[in-house]
N, CA and C atoms of all chains as a GROMACS GRO file, in nm:
protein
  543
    1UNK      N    1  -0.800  -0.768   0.684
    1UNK     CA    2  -0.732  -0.655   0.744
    1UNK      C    3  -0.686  -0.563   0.632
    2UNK      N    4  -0.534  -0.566   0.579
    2UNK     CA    5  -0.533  -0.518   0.464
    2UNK      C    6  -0.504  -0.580   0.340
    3UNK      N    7  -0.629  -0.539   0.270
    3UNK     CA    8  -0.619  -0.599   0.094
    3UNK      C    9  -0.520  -0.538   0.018
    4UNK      N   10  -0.405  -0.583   0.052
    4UNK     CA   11  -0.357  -0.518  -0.098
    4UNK      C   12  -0.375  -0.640  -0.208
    5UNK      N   13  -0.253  -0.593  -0.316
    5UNK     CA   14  -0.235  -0.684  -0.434
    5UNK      C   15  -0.231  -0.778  -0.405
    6UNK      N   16  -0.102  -0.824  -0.402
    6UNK     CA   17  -0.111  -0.952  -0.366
    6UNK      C   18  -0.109  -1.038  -0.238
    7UNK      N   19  -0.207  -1.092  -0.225
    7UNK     CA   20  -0.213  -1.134  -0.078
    7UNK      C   21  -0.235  -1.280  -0.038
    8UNK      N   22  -0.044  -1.330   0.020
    8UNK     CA   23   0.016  -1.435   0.042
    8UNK      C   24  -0.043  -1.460   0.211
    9UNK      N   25  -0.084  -1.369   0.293
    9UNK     CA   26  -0.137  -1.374   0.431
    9UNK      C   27  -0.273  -1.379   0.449
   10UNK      N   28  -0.389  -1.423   0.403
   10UNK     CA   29  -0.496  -1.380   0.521
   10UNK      C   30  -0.518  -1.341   0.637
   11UNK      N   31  -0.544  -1.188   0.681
   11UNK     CA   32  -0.608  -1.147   0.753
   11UNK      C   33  -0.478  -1.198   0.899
   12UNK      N   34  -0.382  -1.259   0.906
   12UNK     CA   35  -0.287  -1.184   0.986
   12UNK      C   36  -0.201  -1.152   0.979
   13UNK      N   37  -0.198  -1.052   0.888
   13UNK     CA   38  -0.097  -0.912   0.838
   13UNK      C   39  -0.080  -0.812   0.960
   14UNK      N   40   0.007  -0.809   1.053
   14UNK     CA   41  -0.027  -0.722   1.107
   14UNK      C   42   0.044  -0.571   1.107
   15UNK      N   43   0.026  -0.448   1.095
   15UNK     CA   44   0.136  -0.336   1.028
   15UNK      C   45   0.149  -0.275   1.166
   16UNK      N   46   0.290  -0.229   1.185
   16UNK     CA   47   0.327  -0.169   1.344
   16UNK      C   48   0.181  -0.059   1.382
   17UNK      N   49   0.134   0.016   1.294
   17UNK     CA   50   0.036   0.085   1.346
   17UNK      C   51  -0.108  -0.017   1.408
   18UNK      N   52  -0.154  -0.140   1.337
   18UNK     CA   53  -0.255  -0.235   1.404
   18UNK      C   54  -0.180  -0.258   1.572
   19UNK      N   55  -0.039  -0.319   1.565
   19UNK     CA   56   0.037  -0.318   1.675
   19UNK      C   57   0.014  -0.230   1.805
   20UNK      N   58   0.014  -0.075   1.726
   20UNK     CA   59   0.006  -0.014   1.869
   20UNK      C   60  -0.149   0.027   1.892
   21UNK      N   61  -0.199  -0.010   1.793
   21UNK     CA   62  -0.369   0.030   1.879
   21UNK      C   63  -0.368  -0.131   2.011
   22UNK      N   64  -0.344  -0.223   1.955
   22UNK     CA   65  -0.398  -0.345   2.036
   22UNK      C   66  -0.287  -0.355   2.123
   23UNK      N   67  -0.208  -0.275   2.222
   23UNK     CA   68  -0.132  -0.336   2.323
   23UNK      C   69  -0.149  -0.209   2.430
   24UNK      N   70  -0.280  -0.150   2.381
   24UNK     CA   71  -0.259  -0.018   2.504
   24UNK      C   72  -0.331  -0.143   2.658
   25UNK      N   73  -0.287  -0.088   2.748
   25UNK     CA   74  -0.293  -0.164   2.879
   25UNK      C   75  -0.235  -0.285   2.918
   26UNK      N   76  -0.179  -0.303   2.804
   26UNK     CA   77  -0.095  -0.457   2.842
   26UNK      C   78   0.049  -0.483   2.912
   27UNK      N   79   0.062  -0.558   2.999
   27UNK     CA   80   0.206  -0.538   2.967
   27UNK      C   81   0.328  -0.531   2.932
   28UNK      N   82   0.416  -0.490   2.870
   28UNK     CA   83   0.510  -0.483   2.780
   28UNK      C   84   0.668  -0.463   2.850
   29UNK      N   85   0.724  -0.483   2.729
   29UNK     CA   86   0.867  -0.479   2.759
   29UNK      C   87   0.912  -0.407   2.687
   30UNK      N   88   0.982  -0.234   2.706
   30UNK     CA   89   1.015  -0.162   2.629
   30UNK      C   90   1.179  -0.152   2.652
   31UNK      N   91   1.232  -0.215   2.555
   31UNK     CA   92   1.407  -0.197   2.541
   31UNK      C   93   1.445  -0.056   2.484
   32UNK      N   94   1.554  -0.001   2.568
   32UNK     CA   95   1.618   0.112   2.492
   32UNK      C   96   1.701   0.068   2.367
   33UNK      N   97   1.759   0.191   2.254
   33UNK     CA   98   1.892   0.174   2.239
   33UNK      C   99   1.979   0.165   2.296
   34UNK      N  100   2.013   0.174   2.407
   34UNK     CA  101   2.109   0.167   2.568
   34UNK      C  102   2.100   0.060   2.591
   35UNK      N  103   1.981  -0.042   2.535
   35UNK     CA  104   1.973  -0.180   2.625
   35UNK      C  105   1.914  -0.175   2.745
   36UNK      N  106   1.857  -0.084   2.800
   36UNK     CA  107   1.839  -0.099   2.962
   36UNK      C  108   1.668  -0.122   2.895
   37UNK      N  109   1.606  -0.202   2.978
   37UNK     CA  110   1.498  -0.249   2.989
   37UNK      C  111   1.378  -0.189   3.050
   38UNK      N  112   1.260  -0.141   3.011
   38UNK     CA  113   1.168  -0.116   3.138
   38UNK      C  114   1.028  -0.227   3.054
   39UNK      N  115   0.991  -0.257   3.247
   39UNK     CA  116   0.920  -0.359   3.195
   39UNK      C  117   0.780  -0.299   3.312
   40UNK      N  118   0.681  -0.286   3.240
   40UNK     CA  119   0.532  -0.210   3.324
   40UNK      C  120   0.390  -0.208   3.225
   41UNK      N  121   0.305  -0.163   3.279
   41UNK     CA  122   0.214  -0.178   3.184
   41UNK      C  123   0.172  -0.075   3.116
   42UNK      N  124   0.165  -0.078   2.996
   42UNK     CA  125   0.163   0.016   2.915
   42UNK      C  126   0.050   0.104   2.912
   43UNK      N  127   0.026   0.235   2.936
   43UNK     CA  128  -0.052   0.292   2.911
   43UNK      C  129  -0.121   0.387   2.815
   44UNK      N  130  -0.011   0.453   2.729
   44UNK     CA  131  -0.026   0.484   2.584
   44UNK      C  132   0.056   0.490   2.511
   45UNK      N  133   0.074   0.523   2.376
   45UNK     CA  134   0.190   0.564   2.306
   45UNK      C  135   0.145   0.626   2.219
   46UNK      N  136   0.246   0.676   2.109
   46UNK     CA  137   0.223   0.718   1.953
   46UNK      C  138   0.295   0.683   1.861
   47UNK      N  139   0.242   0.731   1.757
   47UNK     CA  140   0.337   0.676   1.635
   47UNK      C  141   0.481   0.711   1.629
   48UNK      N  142   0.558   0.838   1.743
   48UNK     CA  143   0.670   0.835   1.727
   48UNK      C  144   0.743   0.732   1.835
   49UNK      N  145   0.663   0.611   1.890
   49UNK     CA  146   0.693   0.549   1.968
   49UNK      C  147   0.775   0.598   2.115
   50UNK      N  148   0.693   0.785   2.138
   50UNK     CA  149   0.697   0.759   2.256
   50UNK      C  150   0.553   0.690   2.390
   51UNK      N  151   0.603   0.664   2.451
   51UNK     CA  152   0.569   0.597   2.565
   51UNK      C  153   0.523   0.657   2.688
   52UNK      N  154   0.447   0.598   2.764
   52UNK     CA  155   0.375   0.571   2.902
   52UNK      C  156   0.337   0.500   2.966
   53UNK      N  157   0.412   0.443   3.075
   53UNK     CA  158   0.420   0.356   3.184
   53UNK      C  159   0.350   0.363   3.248
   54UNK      N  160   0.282   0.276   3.353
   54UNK     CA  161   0.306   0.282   3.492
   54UNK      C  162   0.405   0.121   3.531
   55UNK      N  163   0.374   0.143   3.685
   55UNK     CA  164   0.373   0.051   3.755
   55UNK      C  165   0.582  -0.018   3.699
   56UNK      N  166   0.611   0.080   3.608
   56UNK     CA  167   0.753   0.092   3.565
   56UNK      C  168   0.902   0.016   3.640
   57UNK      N  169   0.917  -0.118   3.603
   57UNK     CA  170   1.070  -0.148   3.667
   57UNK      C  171   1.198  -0.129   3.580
   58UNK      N  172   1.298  -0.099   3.637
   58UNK     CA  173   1.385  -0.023   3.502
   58UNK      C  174   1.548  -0.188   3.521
   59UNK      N  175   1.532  -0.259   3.444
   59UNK     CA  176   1.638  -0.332   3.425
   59UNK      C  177   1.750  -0.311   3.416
   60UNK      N  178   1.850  -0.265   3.391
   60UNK     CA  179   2.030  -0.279   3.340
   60UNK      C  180   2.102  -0.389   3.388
   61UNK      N  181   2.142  -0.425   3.233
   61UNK     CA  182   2.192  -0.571   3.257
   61UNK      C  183   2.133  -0.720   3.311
   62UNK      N  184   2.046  -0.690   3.279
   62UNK     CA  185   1.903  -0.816   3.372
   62UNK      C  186   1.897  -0.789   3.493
   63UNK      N  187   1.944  -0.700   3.560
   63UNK     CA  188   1.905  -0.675   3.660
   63UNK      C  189   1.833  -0.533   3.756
   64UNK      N  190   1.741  -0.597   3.783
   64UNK     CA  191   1.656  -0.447   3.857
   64UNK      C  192   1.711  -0.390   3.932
   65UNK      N  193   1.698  -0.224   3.868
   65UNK     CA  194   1.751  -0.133   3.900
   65UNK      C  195   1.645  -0.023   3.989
   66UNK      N  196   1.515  -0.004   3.937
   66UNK     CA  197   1.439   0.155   3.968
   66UNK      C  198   1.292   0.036   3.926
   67UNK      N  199   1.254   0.107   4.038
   67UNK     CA  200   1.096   0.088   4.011
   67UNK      C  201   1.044   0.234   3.990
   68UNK      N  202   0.930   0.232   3.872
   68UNK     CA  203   0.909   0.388   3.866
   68UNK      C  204   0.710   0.392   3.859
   69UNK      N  205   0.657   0.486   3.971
   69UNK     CA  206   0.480   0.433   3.971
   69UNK      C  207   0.463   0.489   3.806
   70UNK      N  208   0.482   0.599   3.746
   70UNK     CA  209   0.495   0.630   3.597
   70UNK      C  210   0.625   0.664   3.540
   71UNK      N  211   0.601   0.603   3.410
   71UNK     CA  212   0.743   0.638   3.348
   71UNK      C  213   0.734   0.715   3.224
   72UNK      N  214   0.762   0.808   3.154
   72UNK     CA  215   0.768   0.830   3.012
   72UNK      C  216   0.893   0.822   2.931
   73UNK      N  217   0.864   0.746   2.799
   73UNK     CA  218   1.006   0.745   2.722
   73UNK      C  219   0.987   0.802   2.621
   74UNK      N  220   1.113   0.892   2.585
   74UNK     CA  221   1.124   0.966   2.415
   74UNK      C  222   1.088   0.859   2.322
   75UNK      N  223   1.044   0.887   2.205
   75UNK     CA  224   1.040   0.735   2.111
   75UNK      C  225   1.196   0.725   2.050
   76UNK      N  226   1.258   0.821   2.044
   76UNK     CA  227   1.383   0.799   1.928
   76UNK      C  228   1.476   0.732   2.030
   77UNK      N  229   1.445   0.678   2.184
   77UNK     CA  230   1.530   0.606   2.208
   77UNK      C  231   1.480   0.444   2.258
   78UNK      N  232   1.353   0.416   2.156
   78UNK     CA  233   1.347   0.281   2.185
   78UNK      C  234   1.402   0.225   2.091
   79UNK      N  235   1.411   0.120   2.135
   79UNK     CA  236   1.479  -0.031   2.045
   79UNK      C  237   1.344  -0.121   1.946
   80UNK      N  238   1.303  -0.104   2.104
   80UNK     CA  239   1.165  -0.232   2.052
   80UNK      C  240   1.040  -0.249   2.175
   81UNK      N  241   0.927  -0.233   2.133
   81UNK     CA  242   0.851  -0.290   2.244
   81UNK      C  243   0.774  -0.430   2.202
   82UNK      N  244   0.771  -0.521   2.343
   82UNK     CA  245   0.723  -0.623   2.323
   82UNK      C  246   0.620  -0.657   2.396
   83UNK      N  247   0.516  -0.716   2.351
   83UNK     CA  248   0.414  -0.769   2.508
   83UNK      C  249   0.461  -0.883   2.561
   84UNK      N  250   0.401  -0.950   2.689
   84UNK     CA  251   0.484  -1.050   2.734
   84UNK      C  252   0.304  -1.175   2.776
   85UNK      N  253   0.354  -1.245   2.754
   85UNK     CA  254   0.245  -1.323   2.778
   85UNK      C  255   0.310  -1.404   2.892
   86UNK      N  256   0.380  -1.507   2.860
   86UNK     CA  257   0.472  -1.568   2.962
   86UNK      C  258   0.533  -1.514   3.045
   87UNK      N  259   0.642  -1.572   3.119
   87UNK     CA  260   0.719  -1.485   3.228
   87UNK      C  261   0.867  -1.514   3.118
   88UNK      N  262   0.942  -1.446   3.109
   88UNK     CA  263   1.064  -1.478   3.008
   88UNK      C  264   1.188  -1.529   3.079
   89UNK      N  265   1.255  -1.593   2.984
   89UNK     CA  266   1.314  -1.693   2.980
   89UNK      C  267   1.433  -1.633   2.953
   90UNK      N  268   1.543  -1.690   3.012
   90UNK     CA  269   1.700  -1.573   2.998
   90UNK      C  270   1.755  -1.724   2.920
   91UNK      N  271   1.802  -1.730   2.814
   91UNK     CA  272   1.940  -1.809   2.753
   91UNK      C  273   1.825  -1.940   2.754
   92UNK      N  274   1.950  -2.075   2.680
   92UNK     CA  275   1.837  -2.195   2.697
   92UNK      C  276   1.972  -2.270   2.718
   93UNK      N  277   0.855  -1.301  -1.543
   93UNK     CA  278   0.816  -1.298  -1.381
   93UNK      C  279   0.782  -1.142  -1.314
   94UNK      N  280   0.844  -1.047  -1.340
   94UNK     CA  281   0.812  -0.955  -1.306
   94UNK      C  282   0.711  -0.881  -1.363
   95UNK      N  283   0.680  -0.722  -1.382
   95UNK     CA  284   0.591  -0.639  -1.463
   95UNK      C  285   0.620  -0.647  -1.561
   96UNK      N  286   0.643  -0.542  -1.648
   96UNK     CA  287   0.695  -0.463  -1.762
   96UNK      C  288   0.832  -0.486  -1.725
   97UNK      N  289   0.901  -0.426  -1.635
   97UNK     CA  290   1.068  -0.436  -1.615
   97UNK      C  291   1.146  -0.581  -1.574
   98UNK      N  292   1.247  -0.607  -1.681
   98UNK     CA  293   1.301  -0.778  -1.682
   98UNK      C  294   1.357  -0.792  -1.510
   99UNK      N  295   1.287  -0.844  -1.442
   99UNK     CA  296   1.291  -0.917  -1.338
   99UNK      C  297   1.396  -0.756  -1.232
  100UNK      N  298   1.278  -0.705  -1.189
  100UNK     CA  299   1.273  -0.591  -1.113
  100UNK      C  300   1.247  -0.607  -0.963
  101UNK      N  301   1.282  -0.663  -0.903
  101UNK     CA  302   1.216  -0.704  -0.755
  101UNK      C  303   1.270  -0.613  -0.646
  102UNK      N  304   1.143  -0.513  -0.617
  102UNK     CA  305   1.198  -0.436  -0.508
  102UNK      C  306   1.218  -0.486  -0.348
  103UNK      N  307   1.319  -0.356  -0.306
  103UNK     CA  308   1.329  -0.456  -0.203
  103UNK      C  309   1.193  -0.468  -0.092
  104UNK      N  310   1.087  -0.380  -0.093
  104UNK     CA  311   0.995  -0.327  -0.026
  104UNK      C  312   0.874  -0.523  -0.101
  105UNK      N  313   0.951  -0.572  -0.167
  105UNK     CA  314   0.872  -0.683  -0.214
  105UNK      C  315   0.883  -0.786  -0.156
  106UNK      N  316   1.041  -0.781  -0.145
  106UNK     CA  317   1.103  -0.893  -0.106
  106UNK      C  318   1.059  -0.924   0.060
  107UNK      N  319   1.069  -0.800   0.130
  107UNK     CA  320   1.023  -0.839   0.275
  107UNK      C  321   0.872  -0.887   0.282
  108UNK      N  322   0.795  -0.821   0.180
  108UNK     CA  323   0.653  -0.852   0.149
  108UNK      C  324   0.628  -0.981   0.182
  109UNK      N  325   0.748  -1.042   0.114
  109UNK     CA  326   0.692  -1.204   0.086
  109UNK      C  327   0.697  -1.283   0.158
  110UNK      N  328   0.821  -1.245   0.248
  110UNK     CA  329   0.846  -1.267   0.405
  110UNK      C  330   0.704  -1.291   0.483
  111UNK      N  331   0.612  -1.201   0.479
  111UNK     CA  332   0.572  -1.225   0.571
  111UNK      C  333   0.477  -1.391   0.587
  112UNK      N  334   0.470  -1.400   0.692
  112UNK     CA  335   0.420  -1.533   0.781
  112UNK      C  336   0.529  -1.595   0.804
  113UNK      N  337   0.683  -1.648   0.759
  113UNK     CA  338   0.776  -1.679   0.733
  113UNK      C  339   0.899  -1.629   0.878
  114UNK      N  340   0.968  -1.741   0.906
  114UNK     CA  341   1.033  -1.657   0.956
  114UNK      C  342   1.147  -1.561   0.894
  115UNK      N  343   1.234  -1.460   0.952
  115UNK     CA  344   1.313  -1.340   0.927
  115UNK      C  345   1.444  -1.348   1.010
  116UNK      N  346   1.532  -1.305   0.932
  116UNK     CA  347   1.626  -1.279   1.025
  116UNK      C  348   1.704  -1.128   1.043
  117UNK      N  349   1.645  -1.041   1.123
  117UNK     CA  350   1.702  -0.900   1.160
  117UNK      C  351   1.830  -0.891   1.188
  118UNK      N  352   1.931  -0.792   1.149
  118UNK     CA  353   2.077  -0.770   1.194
  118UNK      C  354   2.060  -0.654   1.219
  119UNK      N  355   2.098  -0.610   1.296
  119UNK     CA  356   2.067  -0.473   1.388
  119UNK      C  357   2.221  -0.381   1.289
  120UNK      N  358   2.219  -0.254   1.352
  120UNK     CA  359   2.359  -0.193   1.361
  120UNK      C  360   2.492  -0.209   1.451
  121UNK      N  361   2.459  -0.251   1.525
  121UNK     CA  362   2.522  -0.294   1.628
  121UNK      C  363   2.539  -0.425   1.635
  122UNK      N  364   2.590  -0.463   1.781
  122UNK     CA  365   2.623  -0.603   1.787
  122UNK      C  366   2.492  -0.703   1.843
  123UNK      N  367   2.411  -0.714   1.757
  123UNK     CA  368   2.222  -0.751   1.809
  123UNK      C  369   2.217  -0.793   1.678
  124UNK      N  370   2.105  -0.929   1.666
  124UNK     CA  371   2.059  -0.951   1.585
  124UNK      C  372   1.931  -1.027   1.633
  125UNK      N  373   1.781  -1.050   1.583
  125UNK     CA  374   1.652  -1.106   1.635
  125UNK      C  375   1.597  -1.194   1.497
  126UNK      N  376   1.570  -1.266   1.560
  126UNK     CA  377   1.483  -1.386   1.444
  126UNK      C  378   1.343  -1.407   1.517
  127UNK      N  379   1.243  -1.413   1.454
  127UNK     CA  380   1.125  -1.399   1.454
  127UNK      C  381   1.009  -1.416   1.340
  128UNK      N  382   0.909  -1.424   1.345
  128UNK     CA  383   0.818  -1.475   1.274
  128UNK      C  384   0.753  -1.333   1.198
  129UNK      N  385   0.783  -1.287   1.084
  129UNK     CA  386   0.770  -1.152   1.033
  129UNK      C  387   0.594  -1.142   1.002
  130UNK      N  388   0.554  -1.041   1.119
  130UNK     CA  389   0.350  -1.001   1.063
  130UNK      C  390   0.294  -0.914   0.982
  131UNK      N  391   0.431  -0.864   0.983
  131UNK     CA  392   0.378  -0.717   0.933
  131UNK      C  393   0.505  -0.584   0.927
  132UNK      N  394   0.539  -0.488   0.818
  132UNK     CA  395   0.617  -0.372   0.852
  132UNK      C  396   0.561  -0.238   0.794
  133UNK      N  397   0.581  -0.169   0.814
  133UNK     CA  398   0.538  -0.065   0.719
  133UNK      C  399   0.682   0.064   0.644
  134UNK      N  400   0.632   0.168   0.608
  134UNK     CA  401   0.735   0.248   0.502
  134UNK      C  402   0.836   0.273   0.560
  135UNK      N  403   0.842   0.258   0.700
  135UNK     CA  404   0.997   0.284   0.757
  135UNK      C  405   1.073   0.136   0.790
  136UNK      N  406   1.012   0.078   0.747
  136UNK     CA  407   1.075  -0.089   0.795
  136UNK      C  408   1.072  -0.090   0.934
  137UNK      N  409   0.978  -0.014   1.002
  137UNK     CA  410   0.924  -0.114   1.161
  137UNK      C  411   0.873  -0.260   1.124
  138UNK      N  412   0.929  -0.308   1.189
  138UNK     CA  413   0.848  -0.432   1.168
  138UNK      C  414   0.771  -0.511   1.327
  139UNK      N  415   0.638  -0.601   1.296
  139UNK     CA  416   0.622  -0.636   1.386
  139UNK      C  417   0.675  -0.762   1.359
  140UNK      N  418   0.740  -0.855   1.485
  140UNK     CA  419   0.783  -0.994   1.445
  140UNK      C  420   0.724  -1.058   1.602
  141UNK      N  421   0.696  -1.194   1.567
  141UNK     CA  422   0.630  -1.303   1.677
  141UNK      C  423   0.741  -1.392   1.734
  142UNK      N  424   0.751  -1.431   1.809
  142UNK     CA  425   0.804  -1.568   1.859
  142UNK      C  426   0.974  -1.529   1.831
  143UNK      N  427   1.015  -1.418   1.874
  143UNK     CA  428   1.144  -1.373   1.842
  143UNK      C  429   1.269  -1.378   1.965
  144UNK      N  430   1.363  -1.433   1.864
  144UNK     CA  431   1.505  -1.501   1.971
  144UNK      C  432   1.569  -1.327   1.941
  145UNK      N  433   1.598  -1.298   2.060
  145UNK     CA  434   1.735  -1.181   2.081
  145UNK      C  435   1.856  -1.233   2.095
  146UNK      N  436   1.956  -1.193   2.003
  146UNK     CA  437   2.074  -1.263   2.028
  146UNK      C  438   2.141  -1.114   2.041
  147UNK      N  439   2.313  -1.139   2.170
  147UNK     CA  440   2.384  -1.041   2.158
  147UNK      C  441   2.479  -1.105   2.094
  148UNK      N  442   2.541  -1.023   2.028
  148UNK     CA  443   2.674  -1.084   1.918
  148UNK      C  444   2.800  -1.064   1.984
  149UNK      N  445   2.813  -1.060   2.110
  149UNK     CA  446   2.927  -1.014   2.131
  149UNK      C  447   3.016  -1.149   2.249
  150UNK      N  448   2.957  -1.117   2.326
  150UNK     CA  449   3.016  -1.269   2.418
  150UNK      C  450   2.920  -1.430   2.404
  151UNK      N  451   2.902  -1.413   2.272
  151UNK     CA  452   2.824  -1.534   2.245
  151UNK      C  453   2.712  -1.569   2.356
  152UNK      N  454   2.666  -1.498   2.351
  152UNK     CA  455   2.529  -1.519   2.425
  152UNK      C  456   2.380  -1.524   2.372
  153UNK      N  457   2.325  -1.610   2.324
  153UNK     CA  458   2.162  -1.591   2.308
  153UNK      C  459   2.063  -1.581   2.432
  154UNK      N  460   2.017  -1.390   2.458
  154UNK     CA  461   1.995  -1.347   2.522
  154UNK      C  462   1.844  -1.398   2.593
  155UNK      N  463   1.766  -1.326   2.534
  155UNK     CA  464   1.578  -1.311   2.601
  155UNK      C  465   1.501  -1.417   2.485
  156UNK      N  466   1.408  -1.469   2.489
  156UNK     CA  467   1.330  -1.511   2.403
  156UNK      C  468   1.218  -1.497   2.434
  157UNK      N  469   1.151  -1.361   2.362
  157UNK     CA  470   1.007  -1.333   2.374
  157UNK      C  471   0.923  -1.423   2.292
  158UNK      N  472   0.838  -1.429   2.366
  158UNK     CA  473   0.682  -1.453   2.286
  158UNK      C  474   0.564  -1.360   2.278
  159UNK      N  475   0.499  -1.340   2.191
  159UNK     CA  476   0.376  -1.302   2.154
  159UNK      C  477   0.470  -1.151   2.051
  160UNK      N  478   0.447  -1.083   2.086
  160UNK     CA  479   0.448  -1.000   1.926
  160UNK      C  480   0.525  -0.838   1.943
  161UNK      N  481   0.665  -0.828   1.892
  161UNK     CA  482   0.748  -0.708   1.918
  161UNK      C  483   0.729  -0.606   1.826
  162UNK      N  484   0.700  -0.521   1.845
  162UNK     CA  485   0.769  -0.375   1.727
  162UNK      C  486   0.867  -0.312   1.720
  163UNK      N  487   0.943  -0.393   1.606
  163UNK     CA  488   1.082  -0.362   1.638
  163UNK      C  489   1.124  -0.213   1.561
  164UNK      N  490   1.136  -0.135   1.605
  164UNK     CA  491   1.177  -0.019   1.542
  164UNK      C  492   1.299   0.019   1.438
  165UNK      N  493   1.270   0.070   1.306
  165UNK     CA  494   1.376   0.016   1.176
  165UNK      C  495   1.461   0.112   1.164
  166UNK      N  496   1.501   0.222   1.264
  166UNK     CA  497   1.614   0.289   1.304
  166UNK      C  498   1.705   0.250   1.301
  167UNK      N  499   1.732   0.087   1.378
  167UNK     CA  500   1.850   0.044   1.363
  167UNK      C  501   1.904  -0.056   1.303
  168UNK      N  502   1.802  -0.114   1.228
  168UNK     CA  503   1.769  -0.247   1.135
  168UNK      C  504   1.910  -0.225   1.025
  169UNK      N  505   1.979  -0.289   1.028
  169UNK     CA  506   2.067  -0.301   0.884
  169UNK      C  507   2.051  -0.376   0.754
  170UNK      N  508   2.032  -0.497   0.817
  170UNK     CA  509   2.018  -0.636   0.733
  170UNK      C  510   1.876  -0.723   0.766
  171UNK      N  511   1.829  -0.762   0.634
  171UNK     CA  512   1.708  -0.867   0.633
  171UNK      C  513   1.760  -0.991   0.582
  172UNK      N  514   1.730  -1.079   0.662
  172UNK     CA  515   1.723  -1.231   0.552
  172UNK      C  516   1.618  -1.330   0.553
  173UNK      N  517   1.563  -1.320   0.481
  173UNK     CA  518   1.443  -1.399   0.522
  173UNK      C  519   1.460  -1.565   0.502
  174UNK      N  520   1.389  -1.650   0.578
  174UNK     CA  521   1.418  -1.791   0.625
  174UNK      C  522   1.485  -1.782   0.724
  175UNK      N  523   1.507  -1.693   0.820
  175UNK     CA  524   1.581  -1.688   0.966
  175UNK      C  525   1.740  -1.736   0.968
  176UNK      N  526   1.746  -1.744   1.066
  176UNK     CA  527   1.917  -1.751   1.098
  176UNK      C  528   1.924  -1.868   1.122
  177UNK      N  529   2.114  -1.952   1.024
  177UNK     CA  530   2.144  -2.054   1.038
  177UNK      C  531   2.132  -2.151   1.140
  178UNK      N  532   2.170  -2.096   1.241
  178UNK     CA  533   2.159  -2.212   1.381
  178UNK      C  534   2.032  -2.186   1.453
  179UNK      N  535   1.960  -2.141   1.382
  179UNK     CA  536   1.816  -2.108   1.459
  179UNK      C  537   1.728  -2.244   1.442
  180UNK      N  538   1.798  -2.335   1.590
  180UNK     CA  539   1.733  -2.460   1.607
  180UNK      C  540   1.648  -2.401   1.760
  181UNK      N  541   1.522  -2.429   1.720
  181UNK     CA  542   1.405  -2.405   1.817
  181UNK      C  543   1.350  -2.550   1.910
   0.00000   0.00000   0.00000
């Protein structure tokens, strides 16, 4: 993937830009700075990490709030996006 | 150990070395995430795997994702790499 100098990883290095080519259509979990949650499947983004939803449910506080058929988010107010493979798990 | 300069270690190195390893993120706020560090680039986004969300405030360890976050380095304060003390999995 990438060669630099010194290289303690083989080939799964991954840099936020590899990140957002491989999660277009998946679905994800995009946290605000607010904390409020939307969880849908992703349909594009960019490098300023704004966003495009569909199929959009909007969380506050773990709990569902708004279902939205598309959603768009500014990037300067995400936190973090995640994909979800599993169904997630609150506390242990 | 270093280049030319007596033991110079930037910090853009130090996360370097991090990676595969786990990390421990401290947010600005009352948030902190431990996770398996893949990758960051010049703004300190980082991507991290297998990452615990903790809120710092009513002692709660919140969500625990799997498969792979981009955490955005807007609000990143603190790195430690080898993850967080009580980070029994």
């Amino acid at each position: 993937m990438s060669g630099s100098g010194d290289n303690k990883v083989t080939g799964t290095t991954k840099t936020p830009a590899d990140f957002l080519k491989s999660i277009r259509g998946r679905p994800v979990v995009v946290k605000l700075n607010s904390g409020v949650d939307y969880r849908g499947i992703l349909a594009c983004l960019d490098g300023y990490m704004n966003i495009a939803m569909e199929q959009t449910e909007e969380y506050v506080n773990g709990q569902l709030k708004n279902k939205y058929g598309d959603a768009f988010i500014r990037g300067n107010n995400v936190l973090y996006i995640s994909t979800v493979n599993r169904p997630l798990a609150d506390g242990a | 150990m270093a280049t030319n300069n007596p033991s110079q270690l930037l910090p853009s190195e130090l996360i370097d070395r991090c990676i595969g390893s786990r990390i421990w993120v401290i947010m600005k706020g009352d948030k902190e995430l431990v996770g398996v560090l893949k990758g960051f680039d010049v703004y300190v986004n980082m991507v991290l795997e297998d990452v615990t969300e903790y809120e710092i405030t009513a002692e709660g360890r919140r969500v625990t994702k799997l498969d792979q976050i981009l955490l955005n380095g807007n609000n990143i304060a603190i790195l430690v790499p080898g993850g967080a003390p009580e980070d029994a999995e």
